[in-house]
N, C-alpha and C positions, 0 to 999 in steps of 0.2 A: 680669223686668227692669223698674225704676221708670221713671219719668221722665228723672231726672237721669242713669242708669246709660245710660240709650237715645242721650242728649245726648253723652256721653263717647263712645260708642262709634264715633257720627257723626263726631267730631270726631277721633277716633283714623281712621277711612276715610280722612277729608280729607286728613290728615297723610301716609298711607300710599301713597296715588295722587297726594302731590305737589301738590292744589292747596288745603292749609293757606293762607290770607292771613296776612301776617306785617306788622302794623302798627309803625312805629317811631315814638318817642317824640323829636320836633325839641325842643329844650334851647337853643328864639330863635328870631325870625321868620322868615317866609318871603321868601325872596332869589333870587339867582345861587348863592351859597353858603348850608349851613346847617350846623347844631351837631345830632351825633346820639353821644349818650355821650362829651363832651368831642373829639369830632374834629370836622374838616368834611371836609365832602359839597360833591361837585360836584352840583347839584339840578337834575336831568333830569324830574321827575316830575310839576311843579307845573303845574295851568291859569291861575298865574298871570303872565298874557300880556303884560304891559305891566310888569311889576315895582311895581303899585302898592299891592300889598298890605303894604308896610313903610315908602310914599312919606311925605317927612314933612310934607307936603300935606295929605294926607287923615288921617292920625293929628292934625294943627294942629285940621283942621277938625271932627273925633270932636270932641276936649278940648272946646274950643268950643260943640259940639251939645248935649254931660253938662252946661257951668256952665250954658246956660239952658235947658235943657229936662229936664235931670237922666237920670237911668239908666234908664228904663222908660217904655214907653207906658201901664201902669197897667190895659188890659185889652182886649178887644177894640174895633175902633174903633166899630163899632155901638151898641155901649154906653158907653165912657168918651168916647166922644169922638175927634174925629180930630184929632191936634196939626196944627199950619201947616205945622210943619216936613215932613212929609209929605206934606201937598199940592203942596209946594213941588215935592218932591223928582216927583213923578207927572206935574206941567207943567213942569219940564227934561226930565226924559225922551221927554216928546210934541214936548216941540221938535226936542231930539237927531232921536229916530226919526220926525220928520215926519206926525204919525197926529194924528187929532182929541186923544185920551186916552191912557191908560195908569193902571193898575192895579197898586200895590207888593203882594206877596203877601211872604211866610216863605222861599220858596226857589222855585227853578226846577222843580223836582218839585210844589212846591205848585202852582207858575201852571198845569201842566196838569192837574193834580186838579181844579182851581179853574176851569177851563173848560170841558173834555170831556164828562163828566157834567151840568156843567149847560146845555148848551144842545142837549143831545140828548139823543133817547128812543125806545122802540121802533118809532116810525115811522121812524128814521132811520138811516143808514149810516154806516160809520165805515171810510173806504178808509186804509190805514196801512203803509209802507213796510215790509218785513219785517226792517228791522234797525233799527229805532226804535228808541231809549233808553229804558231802563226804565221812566221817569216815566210816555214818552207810554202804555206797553205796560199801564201799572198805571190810570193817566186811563182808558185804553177800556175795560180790564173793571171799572170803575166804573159804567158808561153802560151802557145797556139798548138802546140800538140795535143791529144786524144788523153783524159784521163783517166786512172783505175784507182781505186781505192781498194787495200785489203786489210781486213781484218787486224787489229793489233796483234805482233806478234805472232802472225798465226800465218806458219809456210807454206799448208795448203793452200789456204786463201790469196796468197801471193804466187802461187803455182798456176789458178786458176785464172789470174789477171793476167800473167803473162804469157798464156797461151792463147787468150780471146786478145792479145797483143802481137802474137806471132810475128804476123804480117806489116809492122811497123818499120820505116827505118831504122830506128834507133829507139831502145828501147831503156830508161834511164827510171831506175828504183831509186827511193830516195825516204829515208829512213833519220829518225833521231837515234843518235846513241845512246844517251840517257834520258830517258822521257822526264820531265822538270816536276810534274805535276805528281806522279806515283815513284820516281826514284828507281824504277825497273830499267831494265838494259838491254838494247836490239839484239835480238839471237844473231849475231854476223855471221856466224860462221854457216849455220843454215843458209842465210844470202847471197853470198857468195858462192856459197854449193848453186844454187838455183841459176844466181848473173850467170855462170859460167854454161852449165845445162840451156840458158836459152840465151845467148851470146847478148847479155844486158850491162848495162854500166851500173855501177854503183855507186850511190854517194851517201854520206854522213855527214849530219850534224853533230857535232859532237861537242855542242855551247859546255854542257856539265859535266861532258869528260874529261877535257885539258883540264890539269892542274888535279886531280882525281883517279883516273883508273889509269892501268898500264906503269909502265917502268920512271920512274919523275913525273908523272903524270901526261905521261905522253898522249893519252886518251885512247877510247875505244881498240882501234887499230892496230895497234902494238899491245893494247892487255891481252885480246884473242890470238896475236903473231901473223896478224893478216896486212899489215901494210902494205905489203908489193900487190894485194887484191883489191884496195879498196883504189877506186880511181879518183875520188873527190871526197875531200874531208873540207866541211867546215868550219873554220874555230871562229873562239869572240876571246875578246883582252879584256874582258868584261867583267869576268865570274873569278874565275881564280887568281889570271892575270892583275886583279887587282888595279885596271884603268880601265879603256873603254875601246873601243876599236874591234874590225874582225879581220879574218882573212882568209882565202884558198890554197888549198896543199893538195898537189897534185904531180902531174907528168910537167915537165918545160914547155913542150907543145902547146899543153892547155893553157897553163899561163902566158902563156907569148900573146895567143889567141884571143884570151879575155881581156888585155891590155888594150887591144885592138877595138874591140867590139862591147866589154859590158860597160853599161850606161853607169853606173855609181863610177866605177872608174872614171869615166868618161866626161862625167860632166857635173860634178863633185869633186872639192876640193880633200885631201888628203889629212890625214892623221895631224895636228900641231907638232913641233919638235921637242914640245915639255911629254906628252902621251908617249912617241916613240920613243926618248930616249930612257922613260920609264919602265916601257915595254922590253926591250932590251935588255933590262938588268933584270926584270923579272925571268926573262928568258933563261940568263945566266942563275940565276939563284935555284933555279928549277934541274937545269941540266948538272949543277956540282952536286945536288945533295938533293935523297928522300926524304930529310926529316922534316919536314913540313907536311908532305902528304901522310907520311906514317902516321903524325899527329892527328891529322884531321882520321883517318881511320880508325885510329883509338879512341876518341871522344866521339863519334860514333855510334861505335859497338857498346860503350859504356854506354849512352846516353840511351838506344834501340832497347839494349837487354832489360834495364831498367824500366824502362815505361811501358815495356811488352808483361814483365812480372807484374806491372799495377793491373793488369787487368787492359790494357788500351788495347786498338786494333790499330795497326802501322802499312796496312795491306800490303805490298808486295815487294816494295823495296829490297834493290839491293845495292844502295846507292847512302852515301848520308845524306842524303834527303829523307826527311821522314815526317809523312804523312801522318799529323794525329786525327783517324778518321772521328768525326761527330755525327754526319750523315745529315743531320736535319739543318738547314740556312739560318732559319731564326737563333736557333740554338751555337752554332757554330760562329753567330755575329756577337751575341752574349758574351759566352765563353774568350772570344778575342779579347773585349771592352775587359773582363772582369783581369782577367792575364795582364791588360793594359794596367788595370787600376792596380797589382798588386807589384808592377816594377817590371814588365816582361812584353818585351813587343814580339808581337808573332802574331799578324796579318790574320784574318779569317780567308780563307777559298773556298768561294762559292760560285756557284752559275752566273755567267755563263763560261768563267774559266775553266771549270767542271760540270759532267753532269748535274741534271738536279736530282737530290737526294745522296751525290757524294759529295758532301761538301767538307772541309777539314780545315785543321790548324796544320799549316807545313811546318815543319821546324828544319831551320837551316843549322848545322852545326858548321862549324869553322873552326882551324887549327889551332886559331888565340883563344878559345874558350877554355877555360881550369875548369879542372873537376868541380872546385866551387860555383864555379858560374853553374855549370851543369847543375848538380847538386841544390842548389838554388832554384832552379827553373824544373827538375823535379818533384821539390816537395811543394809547387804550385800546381802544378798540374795535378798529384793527387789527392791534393784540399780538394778542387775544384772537380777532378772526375766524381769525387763521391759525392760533394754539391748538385750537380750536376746528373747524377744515376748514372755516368757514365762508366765508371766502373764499381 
């Protein structure tokens, strides 16, 4: 059997055990509603949290970034140079997130490529949640330092890593803020207690924080009032930011350093000047005013309180992400399709993005969704749980 005949046959597996990914083609931007083969979709699916990814704010302020700074940064910034406009864009963000710097990387899987590996090495330790996000999971086995994995959540279990760590140079915990998957949120302040107790660094992902928890959505960091503790915070321009992009928020030091040495920086071309100067205004829109976040927390709480009274299981969340647990794959790929057929996209998660046997309907809420939209996408879900036995 060739190559390509091996690929097929994979692919026919995938298909046959139900966990095929089924991409759909949106036909217009991302919203409350969308366009998928001339109909609309009620759009459960998207991380984007604040609805600014179609705002005509931040498309004004793109147009703008392309007439003077044109379509491309033209190559990496080491060598063509680093437009202004992205400097710009690096000191709002250090304002936003209160940290000396900040570093614009490619994406938020870049920021942890772009730090893990470089500032650690086989002297060093790498303590790491067991249900980190791919990015950070792919950053550590970049790194040549000594692994630990501890328990979700669990301080003990992260107490006892970092004492069979002891003896390490450098000893770098590294933790999601928001976990994507359950909607739960890192105990920091625990962490922090521990970094300090065994002289460790700490870092955050915080992809589903910004734009979400803390004061404007400053993330994680500042909703617990621990920013002078945390040493490395991750973001992405991706989720709430409304574009796509990531970047590092830290000491100056560290940023001077990773300029120098991380390879996404290095040898990867930068952000376009329509992304930053988007980014920007999101930045701005975020730092004048709550009511965007506020909104997204009230539709929410509406949306949680409700579908927790039908009878559903939402496990653990304390996040608007919300988990509509189904548990079994077959049933949970159903239940997507039949949500699809009645006007409602909201993705199945199954194995191996989850355990098997947790498998669910995530529902993404975002700030543009009306109580109607909501509302709407309620009385399908409880057609469909008692279809279903599910509630």
């Amino acid at each position: 059997m060739n190559f390509y005949d091996q690929l097929k046959q994979e692919m026919e597996d995938l298909e046959q055990s139900g966990l095929l990914v089924t991409i759909r083609t949106l036909e217009g931007p991302q919203g409350a509603w969308i366009n998928i083969n001339d109909k609309k979709f009620l759009n459960l699916c998207s991380n984007n949290y604040l609805g600014l990814a179609n705002d005509k704010r931040l498309k004004d302020a793109a147009i703008k970034a392309i007439e003077k700074w044109g379509v491309g940064p033209g190559a990496v910034r080491t060598i063509a140079g680093t437009m202004k406009i992205h400097e710009e864009l690096e000191k709002k963000l250090a304002e936003f997130k209160k940290v000396e710097a900040t570093l614009v990387v490619q994406s938020g899987f870049n920021a942890n490529q772009a730090v893990i590996p470089t500032i650690t090495s086989e002297e060093d330790a790498i303590l790491s949640d067991e249900l980190n996000h791919a990015s950070i999971i792919d950053g550590v086995r970049l790194s040549k330092a000594k692994r630990y994995v501890w328990k979700h959540k669990d301080l003990n279990s992260l107490e006892e890593q970092l004492k069979q760590a002891a003896n390490c140079r450098r000893k770098l915990i590294i933790t999601d803020g928001v976990f994507s998957m359950d909607g739960d949120i890192a105990p920091l302040p625990g962490i922090v207690e521990l970094a300090k107790k065994y002289d460790a660094l700490v870092m955050i992902d915080d992809a589903h924080g910004e734009g979400v928890l803390g004061k404007n959505g400053r993330g994680i960091a500042d909703h617990f009032n621990l920013t002078d503790e945390v040493d490395i915070e991750i973001g992405t321009l991706s989720k709430a930011f409304g574009i796509v992009g990531g970047f590092i928020s830290g000491k100056k030091q560290l940023i001077d350093f990773l300029k120098q040495r991380a390879r996404p920086f290095l040898f990867s071309s930068s952000l376009s000047p329509a992304e930053t100067g988007a980014a920007l205004e999101a930045v701005n829109i975020l730092s004048e005013s709550e009511q965007l976040v506020n909104r997204l927390w009230d539709n929410a709480r509406y949306f949680q309180q409700k579908i927790k009274d039908m009878g559903y299981d939402i496990g653990v969340t304390e996040t608007p992400i919300t988990p509509v647990m189904i548990y079994d794959e077959k049933k949970t790929k159903e239940f997507s399709f039949e949500l699809y057929e009645k006007g409602i996209f909201a993705s199945a998660i199954v194995y191996p993005t989850v355990p098997k046997g947790k498998a669910r309907i995530r529902v993404m809420i975002s700030a543009v969704h009306s109580k109607e939209d909501l509302d709407f996408a309620l009385e399908k879900f409880e057609y469909l749980g008692k279809k279903f036995s599910i509630i």
